[in-house]
Structure formats: structure tokens, C-alpha cells
N, C-alpha and C positions, 0 to 999 in steps of 0.2 A: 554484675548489674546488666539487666535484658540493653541490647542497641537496638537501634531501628535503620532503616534507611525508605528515605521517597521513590517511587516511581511514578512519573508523569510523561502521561502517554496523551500525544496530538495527533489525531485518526482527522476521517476527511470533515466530519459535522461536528466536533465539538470535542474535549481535552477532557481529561481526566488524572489525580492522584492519590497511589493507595500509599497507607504509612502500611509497612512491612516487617515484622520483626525478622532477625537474622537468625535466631535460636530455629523455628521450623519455618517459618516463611508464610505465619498468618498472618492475613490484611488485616488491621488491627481500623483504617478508616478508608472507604472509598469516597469519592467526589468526582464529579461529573457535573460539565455544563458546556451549554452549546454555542455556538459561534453568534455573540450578536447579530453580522450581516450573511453569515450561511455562507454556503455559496453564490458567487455570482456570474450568472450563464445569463444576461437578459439584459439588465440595467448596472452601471457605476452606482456610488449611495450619495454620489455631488452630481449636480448638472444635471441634464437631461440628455446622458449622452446612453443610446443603443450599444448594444457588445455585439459585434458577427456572429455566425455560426463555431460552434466548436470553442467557444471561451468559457473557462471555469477557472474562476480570481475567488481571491482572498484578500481581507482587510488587517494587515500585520497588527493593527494595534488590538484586535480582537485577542490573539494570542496570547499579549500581556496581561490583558485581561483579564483572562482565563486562565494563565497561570498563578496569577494574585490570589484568588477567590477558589481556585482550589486547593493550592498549597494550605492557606490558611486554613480555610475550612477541614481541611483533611488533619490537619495535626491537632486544632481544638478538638476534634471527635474523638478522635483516639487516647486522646486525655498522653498524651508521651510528650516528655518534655524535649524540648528541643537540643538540651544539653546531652541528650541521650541519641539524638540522629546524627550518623556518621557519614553519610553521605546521599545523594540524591543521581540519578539517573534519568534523563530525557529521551524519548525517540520520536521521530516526525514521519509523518506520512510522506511518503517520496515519488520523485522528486519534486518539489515544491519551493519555487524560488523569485525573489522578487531583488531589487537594486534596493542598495543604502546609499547615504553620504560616509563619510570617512568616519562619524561617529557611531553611526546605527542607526539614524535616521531614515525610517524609512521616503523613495522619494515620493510618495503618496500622500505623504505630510506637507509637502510642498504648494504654495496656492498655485505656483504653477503650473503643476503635474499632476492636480487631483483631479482633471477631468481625464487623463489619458490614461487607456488603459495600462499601458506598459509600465505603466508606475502600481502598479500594485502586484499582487503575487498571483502567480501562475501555479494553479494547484496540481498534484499529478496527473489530473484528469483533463486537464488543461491540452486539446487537439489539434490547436491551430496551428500550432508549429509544423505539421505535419509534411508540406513541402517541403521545409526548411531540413526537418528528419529525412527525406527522400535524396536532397542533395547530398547530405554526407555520407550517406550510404553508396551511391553512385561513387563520390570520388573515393572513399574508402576501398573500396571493390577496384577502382584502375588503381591504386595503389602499391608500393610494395608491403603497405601498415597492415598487420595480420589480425591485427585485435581482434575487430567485428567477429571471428571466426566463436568466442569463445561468448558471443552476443546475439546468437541464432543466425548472424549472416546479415541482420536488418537493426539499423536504428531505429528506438522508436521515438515519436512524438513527443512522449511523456519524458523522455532524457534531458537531463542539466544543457548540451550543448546547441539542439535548436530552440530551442527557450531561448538563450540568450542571444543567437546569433538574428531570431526573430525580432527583439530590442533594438539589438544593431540596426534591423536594414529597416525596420520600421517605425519607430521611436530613435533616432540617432541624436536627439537632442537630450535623452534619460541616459541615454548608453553615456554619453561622453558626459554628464551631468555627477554620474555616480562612482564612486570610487569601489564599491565592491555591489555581486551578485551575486546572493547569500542562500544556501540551502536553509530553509525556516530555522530547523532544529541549530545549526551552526550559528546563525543569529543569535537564538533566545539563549546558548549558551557563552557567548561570547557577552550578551547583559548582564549574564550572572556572574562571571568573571574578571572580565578584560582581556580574555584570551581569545584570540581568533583562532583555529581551527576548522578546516575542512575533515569531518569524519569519513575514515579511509573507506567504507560501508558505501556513504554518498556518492563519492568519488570514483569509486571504481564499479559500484552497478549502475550508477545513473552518470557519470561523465564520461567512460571508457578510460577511466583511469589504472595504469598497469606498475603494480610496484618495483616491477622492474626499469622501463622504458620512460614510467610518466605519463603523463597528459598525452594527446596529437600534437605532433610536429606543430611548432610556429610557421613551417613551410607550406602547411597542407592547410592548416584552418586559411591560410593568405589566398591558397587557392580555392578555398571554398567560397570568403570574400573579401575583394581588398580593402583591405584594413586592416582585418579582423585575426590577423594573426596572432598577436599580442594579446587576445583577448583572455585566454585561461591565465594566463602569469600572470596579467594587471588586473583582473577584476574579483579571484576567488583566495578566499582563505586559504593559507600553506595546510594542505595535508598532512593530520597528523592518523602514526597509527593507533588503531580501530580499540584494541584491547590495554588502553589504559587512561588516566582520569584527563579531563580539558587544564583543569586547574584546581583552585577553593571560592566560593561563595563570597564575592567582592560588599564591603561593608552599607556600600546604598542599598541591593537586595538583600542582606540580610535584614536591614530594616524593615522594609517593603512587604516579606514574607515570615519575617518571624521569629526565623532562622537561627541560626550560631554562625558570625562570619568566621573564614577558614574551614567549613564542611566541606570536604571535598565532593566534586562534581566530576561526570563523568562522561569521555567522548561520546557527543551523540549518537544513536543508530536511529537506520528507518526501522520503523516501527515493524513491519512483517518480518525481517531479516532479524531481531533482536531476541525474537520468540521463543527460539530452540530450546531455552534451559528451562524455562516454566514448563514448557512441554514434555521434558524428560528425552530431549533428543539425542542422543549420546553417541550417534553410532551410524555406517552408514544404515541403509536399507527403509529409513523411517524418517516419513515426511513429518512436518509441521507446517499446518494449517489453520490460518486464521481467513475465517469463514464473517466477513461483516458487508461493508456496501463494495466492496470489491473482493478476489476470495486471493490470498498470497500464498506459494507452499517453497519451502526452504527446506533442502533437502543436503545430505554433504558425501564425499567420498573420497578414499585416501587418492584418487586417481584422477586424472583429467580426460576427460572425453568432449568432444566435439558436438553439440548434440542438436539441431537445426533449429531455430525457431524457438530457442531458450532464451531468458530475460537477460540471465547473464552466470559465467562460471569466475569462479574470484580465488586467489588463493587466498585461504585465512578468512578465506569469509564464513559468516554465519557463525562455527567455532574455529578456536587454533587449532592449525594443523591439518587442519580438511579442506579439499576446494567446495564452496558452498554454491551451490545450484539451486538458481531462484528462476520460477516461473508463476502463473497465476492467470486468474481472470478479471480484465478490469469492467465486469459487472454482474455483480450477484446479488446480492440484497440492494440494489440500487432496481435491478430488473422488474424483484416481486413488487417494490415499494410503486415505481410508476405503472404495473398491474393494477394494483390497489387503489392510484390518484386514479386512473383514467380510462379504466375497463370495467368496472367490477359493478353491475346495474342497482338500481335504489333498493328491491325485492331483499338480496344478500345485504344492503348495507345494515335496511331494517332490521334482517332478522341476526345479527351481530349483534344488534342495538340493542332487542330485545332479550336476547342471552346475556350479555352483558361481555362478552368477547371483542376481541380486535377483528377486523374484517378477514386478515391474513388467517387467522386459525380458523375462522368459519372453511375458507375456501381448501385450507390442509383437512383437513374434516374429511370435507367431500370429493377431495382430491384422492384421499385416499381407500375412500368406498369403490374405489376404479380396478378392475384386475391392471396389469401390469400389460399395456399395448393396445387397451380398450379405446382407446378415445380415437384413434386412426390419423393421429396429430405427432408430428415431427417437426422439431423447430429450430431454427440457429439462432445462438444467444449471441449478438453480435452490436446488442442496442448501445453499445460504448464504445464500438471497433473491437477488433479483437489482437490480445497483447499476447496469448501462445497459441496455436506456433506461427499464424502469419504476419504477426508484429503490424497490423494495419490497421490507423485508426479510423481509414476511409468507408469499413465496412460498414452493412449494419442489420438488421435482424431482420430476418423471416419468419414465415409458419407454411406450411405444407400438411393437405387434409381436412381444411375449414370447411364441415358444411351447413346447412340451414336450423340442421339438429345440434350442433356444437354449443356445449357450456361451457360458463364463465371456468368453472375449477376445471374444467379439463384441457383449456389453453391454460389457466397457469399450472398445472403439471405438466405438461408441454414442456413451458419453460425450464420446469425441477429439472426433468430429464434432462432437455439441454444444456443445460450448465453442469450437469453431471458425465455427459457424455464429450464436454469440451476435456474435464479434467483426465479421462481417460485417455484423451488423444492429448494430450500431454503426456503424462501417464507414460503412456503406449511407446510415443517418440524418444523418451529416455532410454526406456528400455533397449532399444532396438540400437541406441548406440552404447551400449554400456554400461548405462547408470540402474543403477537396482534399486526398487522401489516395491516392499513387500507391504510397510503398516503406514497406517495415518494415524496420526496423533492433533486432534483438532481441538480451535479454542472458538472464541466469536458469539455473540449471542445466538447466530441463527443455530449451531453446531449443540447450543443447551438447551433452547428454546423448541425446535424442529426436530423427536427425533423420527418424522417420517420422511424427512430430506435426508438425514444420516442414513439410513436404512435403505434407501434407493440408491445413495451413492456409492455402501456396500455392496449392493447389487450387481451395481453397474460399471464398477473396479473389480469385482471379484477378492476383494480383499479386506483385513479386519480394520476397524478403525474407533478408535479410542478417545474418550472425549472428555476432555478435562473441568476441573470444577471450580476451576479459578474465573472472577467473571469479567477480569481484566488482566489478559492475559500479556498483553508488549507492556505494561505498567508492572508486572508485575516480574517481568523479566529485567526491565529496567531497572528495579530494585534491588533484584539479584548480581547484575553488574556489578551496581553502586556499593554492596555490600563487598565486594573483592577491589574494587578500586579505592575503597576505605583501607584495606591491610586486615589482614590478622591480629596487629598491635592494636588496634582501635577497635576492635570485636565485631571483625568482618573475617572474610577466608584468602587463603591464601591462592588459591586458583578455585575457575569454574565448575570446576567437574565436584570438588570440595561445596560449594555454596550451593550447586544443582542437584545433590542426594540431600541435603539438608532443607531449600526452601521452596523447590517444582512445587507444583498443586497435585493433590492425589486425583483420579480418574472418576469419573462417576457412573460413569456409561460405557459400554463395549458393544459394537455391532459386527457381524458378521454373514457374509451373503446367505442369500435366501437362493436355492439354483434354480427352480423353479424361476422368479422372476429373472434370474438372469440369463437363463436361456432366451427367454423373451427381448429383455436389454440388448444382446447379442446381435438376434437380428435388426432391431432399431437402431444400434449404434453401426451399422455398417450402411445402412442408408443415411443415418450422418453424415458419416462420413465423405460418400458422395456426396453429398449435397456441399459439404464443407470445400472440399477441393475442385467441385463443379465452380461454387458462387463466390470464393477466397482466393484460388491460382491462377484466376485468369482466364478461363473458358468461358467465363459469362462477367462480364463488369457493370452488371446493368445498375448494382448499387450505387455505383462510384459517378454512372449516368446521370439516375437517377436523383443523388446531390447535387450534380450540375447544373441541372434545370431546377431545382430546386433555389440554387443559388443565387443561379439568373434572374429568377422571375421575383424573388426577393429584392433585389437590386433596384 
């Protein structure tokens, strides 16, 4: 008798779940739906209260929402009986975290605390912590704690530890209000269960968590600030490890969704790091990338290398037995998309209109009628800060070459390039300490959607890349989990490598450089590069100025 298993996948704008058979790994029903309050950079959705610069929340009860409605949805389409689903698999966009009470309540549910920001969740994208990131990096560095090393050298913003320590010294009536500080996915798993768990994934790329040593000293978080020593022990789910199930499907959610209680459920992952198996990643030398509103590439090696200005190196991360090296960009489809909202003149919008096209293809179009270096336009893609390799959320984007004659698609291929030539200089910096990186193997809409962004960013790596056909790709890998953390008795696999020749997605597309343009890339990507370690190391900080008076005159 065919099994199945869920995979439900929570990216930055909205959730999705595919039903999966276990026999080849066909999505038998996808579902998708979007965050009722989005995100929130501007306004709370109570009060009239303004959010600062650099705030990106979440409304946790959107979540459950969204798991309700597509759980459900997803198993009526598929027409599979639920007595036939062996288990389900979550992963959460990271890090992304917000305070409970002792129960799960979020404290945003609170009339107390529903005007203050700090009661709601802090999305990965979430910058404000930013000082907070600065200080721990500072006393990490006088320390004798060696982690950081294996973290680029630099905390970032977007990490579990000044997220919370920001609560601390900013909200100290939430902090001491709340009994745990939940990464999303460890939440929505600990509803389905009763099990608390911190997923070792979360823990160790987003908190500096080491399976040898632990968390940071209770001595050092005291000196970072007093009080706060105690903070990881008292406030986070115990760490469990990464590759095995949370629990079973507790009997309220199974009603709720559908379900069979007693399905087994399985430790969360963040959703970029969970990829590799849909991917077909097996090995070192071959990225996986998922290519959507921010770009993630998870890489592994039987070896440990030092590698400067890397997200993070993990033992056992990504698959067993490999150190997993995650780096990325925290903006790429987020970049073209505010292109689109806020540059793109009525002339293009019309003539989209009247093709019956999205604006975005119109401008790929004409972006690509360009030889390769025609436009005289170099740009840093930096409109998020930038998360490799100078871990700085303070930054932010430029153009160089604008003149009177410049079109709309030829600043956003600007952009293509620059986001193509960030990921080389990642890329680039592995290499150069030891990490080998020959194929990409990519997922994400723009990756199936764009292939003349594929094709460029073949160019401009010099290397082939491979692009899968699966169209939910961390859903779908979740489900390939959830099928091993079910067993082999239950008509799942007995390991990964077993479940990953049987239900990866086959490839649909292959690109491979064009030399021609990439002789031209070559020399573009080296005046990048200056520009990159002119306007990112500290010779010029007029960004960082430049927000300041910004901030001021806001004030």
C-alpha cells in the first residue's frame, strides 16, 4: 500500500504543503497562502504605533493559520487518506523568533503587549539588533571563545542571540514576562506535539551553538549584559539532535488538521539548510541553492575550514557526517521585486499590460537584448545589508555609471549582475580557503521562472548549474525527512541517502558558461569588487553616514 508524508514549508511571505508519495517522491498536492499581515516594516496591526528603521515582525497567529488551511487543503486534493500519511516534516525561514508564556502563547496575544513591538516576532530579516550583533562580536573577539571563527569572524544581526538580548535591554518587561524565546518552526512544532525542542540546525547557525562546548558561556553573555547571563538556559528549548523525529501529532492537532494522531513529526530545520536531499546533494563540491526573496546556498565537506565572512560551518549540518557551510544573500528577489514597486516608468508598465505579461518579464526581455557590459552600469546589491562576506546589516546599495541615456532594464540588469557577482565573491572566498565548489544545483521560483538570470550567473561563476523541477523545493525536502523519520516499518527509508535516490526532484534545465560573456563578467566582477571592499571595509563608510543623518532627521 502506496505512504505518503507532508512537507510544510514557512519562507519569508507566506507557507506552503506538498502531500508526497514515498514510493518516487511525487507531489501528489501543493498549497500555498500568504501571510495575512505580511510583513511588518512600518506599522504594528493594533494601535497606531510606528516601527524604526530596520524592523521586519511577524504576526505568530498568521502561522497557525496558515498551517490549518494548508495542511487541510493539501490532503483533500490529493485525494490520500490520512491513515496512509506517515509522517510530516516543518522547516522555518531563520532565524525568526519571537517570546511565549509557558504555554505557547504568544506574548503579542497579550492586551498588554500588543502595542509593543517586542512582543511579536522578529523575522530573519529583522536588522535592528544590529548593535546588539556588534557587541557580541567585540567581546567574542577579546575572548578566549573561539566559535565566531567558524561564523565568518562576525555576528550577524539576523542571529537568535541579539534578537533576544535586544528584548532584554529594550522590552525588559516581555523578557522577564515570558517564559521561553521560540525559533517559529520549534514553536509550531512543539503545537503539534507537546514536545519542546530547539532544532540542532537553529541552534548552531543561528545561536552559535557548538555540540561540543554548548551555547556561550553564562560568564560572557553576563558580560555582554548584566543580567543576561542566564538567558540561553532559561529562556530556549533544550536542543535536540537535528536528524531524528520531535515526537507524534498530539490529539488537538490531529483534529484541527485532519490528521491520524500518533503521525510522527519531525525536528524542525531552517528551511535553506534542509534542501540538500530534493537537490540531489550528495557530495562535497555541489552547492544547493534556493534562489526566492533572499538567495541561500548550503554546501558540505568531509573537512573543516576557516573560511572568512561565512554564515556558519556546523558539524552534521546540512547532511550527516559533513561540516555543512551555509552562506547566501539576504536580498535577491526581494531587490527585482522593490525594482518593480518603485522604478519601473507607466510606458513599461502599459506595455506589460498590454502583452498580458508581469512587468518583471517585460524588463528580462529587454534586459536581455543588452550584449554583456553594454549598459556601463555596476552596482552593489546591498539593499538588505549584506550577509556574505561582510556580515553588515548597516550597508546598503549603490549604482555606478548612471547617465541621462540610462534605461529602466538596464539598471535592473545592473542589479542581475550584482547579485550574481556577490555570489561569486562568496564563491571565490571558499575557495581560496579550501572549500571546493564546482556545481550549483538550484531551486526557487526565480531559478525556473528566469532562465536568463541562470544563464548569467553561469557566466559569471564560470561554472555549470543545474535546476530542479520540483516547485517547492524545502517542502519538499521536508517530506523526504519526514519519510526517514517515519522508519522503514512504516513505509518510509531507513536513511537519507536511501529516501534521496528514491524521492529528489529530476532536473529540467542545465546551464553552462557562455566564455564570451564571461570574459566580459571578469572584467566587471573585478571592479566589483573594488567597489565592494572600497564601500563594505571601511575606506569609505559614507552608507553607514549616510543612515545616520537619515535617522536623525527622522527623529
Amino acid at each position: 500500500m502506496s505512504k505518503y508524508t507532508l512537507g510544510i514549508d514557512f519562507g519569508t511571505l507566506s507557507g506552503r504543503c506538498v502531500v508526497v508519495s514515498t514510493a518516487d517522491g511525487s507531489i501528489l498536492a501543493d498549497v500555498s497562502m500568504n501571510y495575512p499581515h505580511g510583513v511588518m516594516s512600518d506599522k504594528l496591526p493594533f494601535g497606531d504605533v510606528d516601527l524604526p528603521a530596520d524592523y521586519a515582525l511577524q504576526y505568530p497567529a498568521d502561522y497557525t493559520e496558515v498551517l490549518t488551511y494548508v495542511v487541510k487543503e493539501a490532503v483533500k486534493l490529493s485525494g490520500v487518506s490520512p491513515a496512509d500519511i506517515i509522517g510530516l516534516g516543518i522547516d522555518f525561514t531563520t532565524c525568526t523568533v519571537f517570546p511565549t508564556d509557558e504555554k505557547g502563547t504568544p506574548m503579542c496575544e497579550y492586551e498588554e503587549y500588543k502595542c509593543d513591538p517586542h512582543s511579536y516576532v522578529k523575522l530573519w530579516k529583522h536588522h535592528a539588533a544590529q548593535p546588539y550583533a556588534d557587541r557580541l562580536t567585540a567581546l567574542l573577539n577579546e575572548s578566549d571563545d573561539e566559535r565566531l571563527d567558524s561564523f565568518g569572524g562576525k555576528v550577524s544581526s539576523e542571529w537568535l542571540i541579539p534578537k533576544i538580548l535586544q528584548i532584554y535591554e529594550e522590552a525588559s518587561e516581555i523578557y522577564n514576562a515570558c517564559s521561553y524565546v521560540c525559533e517559529a518552526g520549534d514553536w509550531l512544532t512543539y503545537l503539534l506535539t507537546g514536545e519542546r525542542c530547539h532544532g540542532y540546525m537553529f541552534a548552531a547557525y543561528k545561536g552559535l551553538y557548538d555540540s561540543e562546548k554548548g551555547f556561550i558561556s553564562s560568564e560572557l553573555l553576563e558580560k555582554l549584559s548584566p543580567g543576561f547571563g542566564n538567558a540561553l538556559s532559561d529562556k530556549l528549548y533544550p536542543v535536540k539532535e537535528q536528524f531524528t523525529r520531535a515526537g507524534t501529532l498530539n490529539k488537538k492537532w490531529a483534529d484541527i488538521l485532519g490528521l491520524c494522531e500518533g503521525t510522527s513529526v519531525s525536528v524542525p530545520f531552517p528551511d535553506a539548510h534542509v534542501a540538500a536531499p530534493a537537490l540531489a546533494v550528495d557530495r562535497p563540491g555541489i552547492v544547493s541553492a534556493i534562489f526566492g526573496t533572499s538567495a541561500c546556498f548550503m554546501n558540505v565537506d568531509e573537512k573543516y575550514y576557516n573560511v572568512p565572512g561565512i554564515c556558519g560551518v556546523v558539524k552534521n549540518g546540512v547532511l550527516p557526517g559533513y561540516y555543512g557551510y551555509e552562506s547566501g544573500l539576504c536580498c535577491y528577489g526581494d531587490l527585482f521585486a522593490w525594482f518593480c514597486d518603485n522604478c519601473v516608468p507607466v510606458e513599461y508598465k502599459e506595455e506589460a499590460e498590454t502583452r498580458g505579461i508581469p512587468v518583471i518579464q517585460l524588463l528580462t526581455e529587454k534586459a536581455a537584448e543588452l550584449k554583456a557590459g553594454e549598459s556601463g552600469i555596476i552596482a552593489l546589491d546591498w539593499w538588505n545589508g549584506n550577509r556574505n562576506v561582510l556580515v553588515d546589516g548597516n550597508l546598503s546599495g549603490m549604482m555606478v555609471g548612471l547617465t541621462i541615456n540610462t534605461k529602466p532594464h538596464e539598471i535592473y540588469r545592473a542589479l542581475l549582475e550584482a547579485t550574481a557577482f556577490a555570489v561569486k565573491k562568496i564563491f571565490d572566498t571558499m575557495a581560496e580557503h579550501g572549500v571546493c565548489v564546482h556545481t550549483l544545483h538550484a531551486g526557487g521560483g526565480i531559478a525556473k521562472k528566469n532562465p536568463f538570470a541562470m544563464q548569467m550567473l553561469s557566466d559569471v561563476l564560470g561554472m555549470k548549474i543545474r535546476v530542479s523541477g520540483a516547485s517547492q523545493i524545502p517542502a519538499l525536502a521536508s517530506a523526504i525527512y519526514a519519510a526517514v523519520f517515519a522508519g522503514e516499518e512504516n513505509g518510509g527509508y531507513a536513511d537519507i541517502t536511501e529516501a534521496q535516490r528514491a524521492m529528489s526532484a529530476p532536473f529540467i534545465a542545465e546551464y553552462t558558461p557562455n566564455e564570451e560573456n564571461s570574459e566580459v563578467y571578469a572584467k566587471l566582477y573585478s571592479e566589483y569588487c573594488t567597489l565592494h571592499d572600497y564601500f563594505g571595509r571601511g575606506a569609505n563608510d559614507v552608507m553607514k553616514r549616510l543612515r545616520a543623518i537619515s535617522e536623525n532627521a527622522k527623529k
